[in-house]
N, C-alpha and C positions, 0 to 999 in steps of 0.2 A: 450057593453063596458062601463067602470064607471071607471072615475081617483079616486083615493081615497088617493091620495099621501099627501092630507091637514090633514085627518086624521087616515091615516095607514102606517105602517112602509114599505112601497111596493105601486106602482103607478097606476095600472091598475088592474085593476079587470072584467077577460072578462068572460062571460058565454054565452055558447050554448046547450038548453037543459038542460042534468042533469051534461055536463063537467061543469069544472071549472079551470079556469088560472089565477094565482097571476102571475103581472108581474112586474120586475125589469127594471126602465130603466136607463138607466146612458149616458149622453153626454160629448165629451171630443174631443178635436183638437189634442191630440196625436194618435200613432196607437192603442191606445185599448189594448194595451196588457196586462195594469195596471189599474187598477179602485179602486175607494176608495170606500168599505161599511161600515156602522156602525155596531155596533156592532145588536141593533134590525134587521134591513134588513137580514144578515146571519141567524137569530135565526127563525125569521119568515119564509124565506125561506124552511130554512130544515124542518121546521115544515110543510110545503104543499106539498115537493115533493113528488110525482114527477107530482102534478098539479100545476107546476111553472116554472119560464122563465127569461130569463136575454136579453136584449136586451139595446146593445150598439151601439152609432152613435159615431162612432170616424172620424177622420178623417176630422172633419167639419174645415172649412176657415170662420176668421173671420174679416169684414173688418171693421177695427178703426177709418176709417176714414171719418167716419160717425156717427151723433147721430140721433137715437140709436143704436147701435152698429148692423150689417147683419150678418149674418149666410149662410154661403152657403154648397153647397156639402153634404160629409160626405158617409159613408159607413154601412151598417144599418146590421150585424150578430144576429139571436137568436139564443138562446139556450135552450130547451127545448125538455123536465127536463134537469134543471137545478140541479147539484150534486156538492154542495161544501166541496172540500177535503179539509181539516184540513194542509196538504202540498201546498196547494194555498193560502193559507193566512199568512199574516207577519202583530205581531200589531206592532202600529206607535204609539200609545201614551198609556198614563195611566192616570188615576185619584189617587196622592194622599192623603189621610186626615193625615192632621198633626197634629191634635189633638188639637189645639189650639181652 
Protein backbone atom coordinates (compact mmCIF):
# COMPACT_ATOMS: atom_id res chain seq x y z
CA UNK A 1 0.00 0.00 0.00
CA UNK A 2 1.35 3.61 -0.97
CA UNK A 3 -0.67 6.96 -0.07
CA UNK A 4 -0.16 8.97 -3.12
CA UNK A 5 -2.94 11.52 -2.49
CA UNK A 6 0.25 14.45 -2.01
CA UNK A 7 0.66 13.68 -5.53
CA UNK A 8 -2.04 11.94 -7.45
CA UNK A 9 -5.58 12.81 -7.94
CA UNK A 10 -6.65 9.53 -5.88
CA UNK A 11 -5.04 8.31 -2.15
CA UNK A 12 -3.93 5.00 -2.19
CA UNK A 13 -2.39 3.08 -4.35
CA UNK A 14 -2.47 -0.74 -3.25
CA UNK A 15 -0.86 -3.72 -5.27
CA UNK A 16 -0.62 -7.38 -4.85
CA UNK A 17 1.17 -9.17 -7.38
CA UNK A 18 0.29 -8.02 -10.88
CA UNK A 19 -3.44 -6.59 -9.45
CA UNK A 20 -3.60 -3.12 -9.02
CA UNK A 21 -6.23 -0.75 -6.92
CA UNK A 22 -6.42 3.10 -7.12
CA UNK A 23 -8.23 4.13 -4.22
CA UNK A 24 -10.66 6.84 -3.27
CA UNK A 25 -11.23 7.78 0.04
CA UNK A 26 -13.34 10.45 1.22
CA UNK A 27 -14.29 11.14 5.20
CA UNK A 28 -17.47 12.97 6.19
CA UNK A 29 -19.81 13.12 9.60
CA UNK A 30 -22.81 12.93 7.60
CA UNK A 31 -24.39 9.55 6.26
CA UNK A 32 -22.35 9.31 3.23
CA UNK A 33 -24.72 9.45 0.88
CA UNK A 34 -23.22 12.67 -0.59
CA UNK A 35 -19.58 13.26 -1.29
CA UNK A 36 -17.78 15.88 -3.10
CA UNK A 37 -15.27 14.94 -5.92
CA UNK A 38 -13.32 17.01 -8.25
CA UNK A 39 -13.41 17.18 -11.20
CA UNK A 40 -9.60 15.11 -11.59
CA UNK A 41 -10.68 12.30 -9.07
CA UNK A 42 -13.95 11.34 -11.48
CA UNK A 43 -11.55 11.45 -14.71
CA UNK A 44 -9.03 9.39 -13.03
CA UNK A 45 -11.17 7.13 -11.67
CA UNK A 46 -12.94 6.04 -14.71
CA UNK A 47 -9.84 5.90 -16.38
CA UNK A 48 -8.76 2.70 -13.85
CA UNK A 49 -11.83 0.95 -13.69
CA UNK A 50 -12.60 -1.40 -12.80
CA UNK A 51 -9.08 -1.41 -10.89
CA UNK A 52 -10.54 1.11 -8.53
CA UNK A 53 -12.50 1.72 -5.26
CA UNK A 54 -14.29 4.43 -3.34
CA UNK A 55 -14.13 4.09 0.20
CA UNK A 56 -16.06 6.44 2.58
CA UNK A 57 -15.96 6.74 6.47
CA UNK A 58 -19.03 8.55 7.23
CA UNK A 59 -20.55 8.68 10.10
CA UNK A 60 -17.54 9.82 12.13
CA UNK A 61 -18.24 12.05 15.78
CA UNK A 62 -16.42 14.72 16.17
CA UNK A 63 -15.45 16.08 19.53
CA UNK A 64 -14.84 20.06 19.70
CA UNK A 65 -14.17 20.11 22.65
CA UNK A 66 -10.89 19.42 22.54
CA UNK A 67 -7.68 20.65 20.81
CA UNK A 68 -7.00 19.05 18.47
CA UNK A 69 -10.04 18.38 17.37
CA UNK A 70 -10.88 13.74 18.08
CA UNK A 71 -12.41 11.85 15.66
CA UNK A 72 -14.40 8.90 16.76
CA UNK A 73 -16.49 6.21 15.27
CA UNK A 74 -17.56 6.18 11.72
CA UNK A 75 -18.85 3.54 9.30
CA UNK A 76 -16.17 2.40 6.77
CA UNK A 77 -18.31 1.01 3.05
CA UNK A 78 -16.04 0.11 -0.19
CA UNK A 79 -16.91 -0.03 -3.31
CA UNK A 80 -15.23 -1.82 -5.80
CA UNK A 81 -15.08 -1.33 -8.93
CA UNK A 82 -16.14 1.49 -8.56
CA UNK A 83 -18.63 2.83 -11.86
CA UNK A 84 -19.38 6.48 -11.91
CA UNK A 85 -22.69 7.11 -13.69
CA UNK A 86 -23.00 10.42 -15.23
CA UNK A 87 -26.65 10.34 -13.26
CA UNK A 88 -24.69 10.33 -9.79
CA UNK A 89 -23.26 13.44 -10.43
CA UNK A 90 -24.58 17.22 -10.05
CA UNK A 91 -21.86 20.00 -10.75
CA UNK A 92 -21.72 22.50 -7.92
CA UNK A 93 -19.54 25.20 -9.41
CA UNK A 94 -17.97 26.57 -12.47
CA UNK A 95 -15.06 28.46 -13.58
CA UNK A 96 -15.59 31.61 -15.47
CA UNK A 97 -13.04 33.81 -17.70
CA UNK A 98 -14.37 37.06 -18.05
CA UNK A 99 -12.04 38.08 -20.40
CA UNK A 100 -10.57 40.86 -18.53
Amino acid sequence: MKGVGASKPYDLHLTRGDEKLHVEVKGTTSDGSQIILTRAEVEWQRRFAPDNALVIVHSIELDRTVEPVVATGGVLPCTSPWAIEEETLTVISYIHRTGL
